[in-house]
C-alpha positions, -999 to 999 in steps of 0.1 A, spaced: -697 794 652 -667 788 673 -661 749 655 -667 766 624 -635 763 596 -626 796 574 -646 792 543 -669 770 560 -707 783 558 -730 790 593 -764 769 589 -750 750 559 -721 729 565 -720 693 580 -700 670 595 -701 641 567 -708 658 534 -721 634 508 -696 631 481 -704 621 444 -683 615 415 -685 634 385 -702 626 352 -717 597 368 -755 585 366 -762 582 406 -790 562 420 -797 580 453 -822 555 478 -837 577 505 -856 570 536 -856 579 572 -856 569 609 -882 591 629 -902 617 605 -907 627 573 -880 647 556 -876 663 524 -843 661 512 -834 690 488 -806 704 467 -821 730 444 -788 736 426 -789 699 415 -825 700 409 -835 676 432 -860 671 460 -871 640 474 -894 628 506 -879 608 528 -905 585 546 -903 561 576 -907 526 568 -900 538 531 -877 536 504 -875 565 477 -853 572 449 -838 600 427 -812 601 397 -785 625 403 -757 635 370 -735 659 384 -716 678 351 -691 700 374 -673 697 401 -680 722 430 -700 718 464 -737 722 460 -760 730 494 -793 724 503 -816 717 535 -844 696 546 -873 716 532 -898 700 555 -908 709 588 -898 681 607 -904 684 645 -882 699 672 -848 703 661 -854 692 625 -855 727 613 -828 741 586 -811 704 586 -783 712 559 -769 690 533 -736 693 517 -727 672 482 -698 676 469 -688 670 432 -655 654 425 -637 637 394 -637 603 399 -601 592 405 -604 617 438 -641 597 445 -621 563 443 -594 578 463 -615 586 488 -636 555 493 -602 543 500 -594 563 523 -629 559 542 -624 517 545 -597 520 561 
């Protein structure tokens, strides 16, 4: 709690938080490294396994901007549980802006 930001949510925020342009048709590719996850985000609407050895896919249309949270809803092994994910919506001039930003 103590690295915590004001604003910033216990059990649901992240270090990297995946950020998406707006109005966009997104192709999300998913696997993993160790176990099986689930990787969810109700308030999108999605929910998709992620699978050693795998490669899985989901489309993603974000219509607002906002932040939208969600966890791994699979029971993973040891310190798997509650894994949370953060996407965040943004117009696309800010999404440019900050691929920029993240080359650099």
């Amino acid at each position: 709690e103590d690295e915590l930001e004001l604003g910033q949510l216990r059990l649901l925020e992240v270090d990297n938080r995946v950020v998406l342009p707006i109005q966009t048709h997104i192709r999300v590719i998913i696997t993993s490294a160790d176990v099986l996850h689930s990787w969810a985000v109700p308030s999108l609407g999605v929910k998709c396994d992620a699978v050693p050895g795998r490669l899985n896919q989901t489309n993603i249309f974000l219509k607002r901007e906002g932040v939208f949270y969600g966890q791994c809803s699979e029971l993973c092994g040891a310190n798997h549980g509650f894994m949370p994910i953060v996407v965040e919506g943004v117009p696309l001039k800010q999404y440019i802006n900050w691929i920029a930003e993240m080359s650099i």
